[in-house]
N, C-alpha and C positions, 0 to 999 in steps of 0.2 A: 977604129976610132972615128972617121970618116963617115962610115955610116952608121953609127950612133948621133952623132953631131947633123947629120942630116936628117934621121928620124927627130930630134927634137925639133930643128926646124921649121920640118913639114907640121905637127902637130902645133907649133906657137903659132902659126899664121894660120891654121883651120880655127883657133881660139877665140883669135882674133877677129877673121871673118864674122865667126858668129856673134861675138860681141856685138860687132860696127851695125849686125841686121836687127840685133835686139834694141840696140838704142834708135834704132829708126823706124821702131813700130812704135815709142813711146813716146816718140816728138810728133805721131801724127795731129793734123788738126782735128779737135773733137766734132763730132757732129753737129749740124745746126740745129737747137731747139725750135721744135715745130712751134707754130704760131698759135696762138690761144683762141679756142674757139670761135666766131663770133655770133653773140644772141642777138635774137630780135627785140626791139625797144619794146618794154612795158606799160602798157595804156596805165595813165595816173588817175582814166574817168570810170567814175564810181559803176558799180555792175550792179543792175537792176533784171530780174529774171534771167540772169545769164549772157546781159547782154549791156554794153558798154555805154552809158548814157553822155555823151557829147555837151559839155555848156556852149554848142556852138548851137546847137540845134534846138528847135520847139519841144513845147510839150507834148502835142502831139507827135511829132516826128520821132521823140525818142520814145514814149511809151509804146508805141507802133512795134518796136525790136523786143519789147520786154514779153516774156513767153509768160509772166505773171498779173500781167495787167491788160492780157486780151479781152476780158469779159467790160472790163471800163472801158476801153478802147469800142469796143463795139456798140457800148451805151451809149459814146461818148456822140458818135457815128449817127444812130437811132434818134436820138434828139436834137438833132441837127448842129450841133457846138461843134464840130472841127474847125472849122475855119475860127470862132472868134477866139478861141482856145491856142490858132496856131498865130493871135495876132499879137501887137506887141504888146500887150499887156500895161506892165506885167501885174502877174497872177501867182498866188501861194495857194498850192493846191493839197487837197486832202486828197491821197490817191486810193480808192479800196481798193486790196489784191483780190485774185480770183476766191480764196477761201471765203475773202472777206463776202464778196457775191454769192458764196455759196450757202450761206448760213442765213440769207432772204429763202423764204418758202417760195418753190420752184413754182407754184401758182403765180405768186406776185411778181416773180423775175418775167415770168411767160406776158401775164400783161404790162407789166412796165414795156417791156420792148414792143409791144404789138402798137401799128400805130396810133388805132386810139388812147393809148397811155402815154402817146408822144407829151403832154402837158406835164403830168404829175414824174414823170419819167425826167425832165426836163428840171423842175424843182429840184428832184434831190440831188442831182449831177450841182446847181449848182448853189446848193446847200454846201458840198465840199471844196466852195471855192473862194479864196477871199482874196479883194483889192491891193496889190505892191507885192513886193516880195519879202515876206520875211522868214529870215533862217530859222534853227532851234536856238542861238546866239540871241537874236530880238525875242523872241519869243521869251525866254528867260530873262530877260532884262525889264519886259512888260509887266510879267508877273512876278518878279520880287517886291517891284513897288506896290504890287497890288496883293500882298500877302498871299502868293504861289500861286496866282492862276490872272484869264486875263483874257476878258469878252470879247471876239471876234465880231464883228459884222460881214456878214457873208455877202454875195453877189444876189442869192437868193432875197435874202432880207432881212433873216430871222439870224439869233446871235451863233454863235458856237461858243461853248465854252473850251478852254485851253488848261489842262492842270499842270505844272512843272514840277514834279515828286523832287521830296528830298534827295533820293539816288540817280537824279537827274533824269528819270525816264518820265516821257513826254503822254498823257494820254487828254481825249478829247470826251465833253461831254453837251449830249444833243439836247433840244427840246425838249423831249420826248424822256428825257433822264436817261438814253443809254448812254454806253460809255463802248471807246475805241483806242487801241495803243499805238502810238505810232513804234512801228519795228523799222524804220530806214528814214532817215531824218537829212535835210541838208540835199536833194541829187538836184544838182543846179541846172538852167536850162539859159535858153539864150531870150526868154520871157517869161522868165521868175525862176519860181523853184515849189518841188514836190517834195513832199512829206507821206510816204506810204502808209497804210496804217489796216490793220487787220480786220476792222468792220467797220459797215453802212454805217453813216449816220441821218440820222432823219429829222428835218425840219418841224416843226409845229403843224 
């Protein structure tokens, strides 16, 4: 009887034991939740050939980064306009991308750039340029009153016409009756703002 009463014993306190180690794996502290990533701040300025256009900076300075506006950049260069282009202005500019240059017969490109074309080279650079700054905002505010469109007077001298389509897309119409779309509207600078647009336009 004795060692019955001892066999139960020994086996109520091994029971026990394991209990008291089960409940003290279940009171552990949990783990600390790792800490959440952290990202790098997201540029809120507009991207222009892949490349972040600053309203802190000029128009020159920022179209300098744009990998699609190097063919104007180097006109801009060629006819000597860097400097008054990087002055205060300000200026709303008509920017043609590189396609836009491409679609001049490579004849005409070769002389525009050559120095003797420094004059006429000169005009249509700033044929795309017009006095203040106005957004696509004014710009449609000009031409509603003027039944959807809205005559520019350029730097050059000669008018641009402005059209503001029903579906709100912006295109331009030259002297010469061509016509150009703007594809990127609004990239603000720290002496106006650029208006990119797909083709040359050309003065009278």
């Amino acid at each position: 009887m004795n060692s019955r009463m001892l066999t139960l014993t020994v086996a109520s306190a091994a029971l026990l034991g394991l209990a008291a180690c089960n409940n003290g794996a279940e009171t552990e502290a949990p783990a600390a939740e790792a800490a959440p990533a952290q990202t790098a701040p997201v540029s809120t300025d507009p991207m222009v050939g892949g490349a972040a256009m600053s309203p802190n900076e000029t128009i020159v300075a920022n179209a300098a980064k744009a990998s699609n506006l190097t063919t104007l950049v180097s006109a801009v260069q060629a006819a000597g306009l860097a400097e008054t282009l990087s002055g205060p202005g300000p200026f709303t500019v008509f920017a043609p991308d590189n396609a836009a240059f491409e679609k001049v017969p490579a004849a005409t490109r070769e002389a525009l750039m050559a120095p003797a074309g420094k004059a006429d080279l000169t005009e249509i650079l700033t044929y795309h340029v017009v006095p203040g700054r106005l957004t696509a905002a004014d710009l449609a505010t000009q031409a509603q009153a003027n039944g959807g469109k809205v005559e520019l007077t350029t730097v050059e001298g000669d008018t641009l016409t402005v059209n503001v389509n029903p579906d709100g897309s912006v295109t331009l119409t030259d002297q010469k009756g061509g016509t150009s779309r703007v594809t990127q509207a609004d990239v603000l600078q720290s002496n106006g703002v650029v208006h990119v647009i797909d083709t040359v336009v050309m003065p009278d």
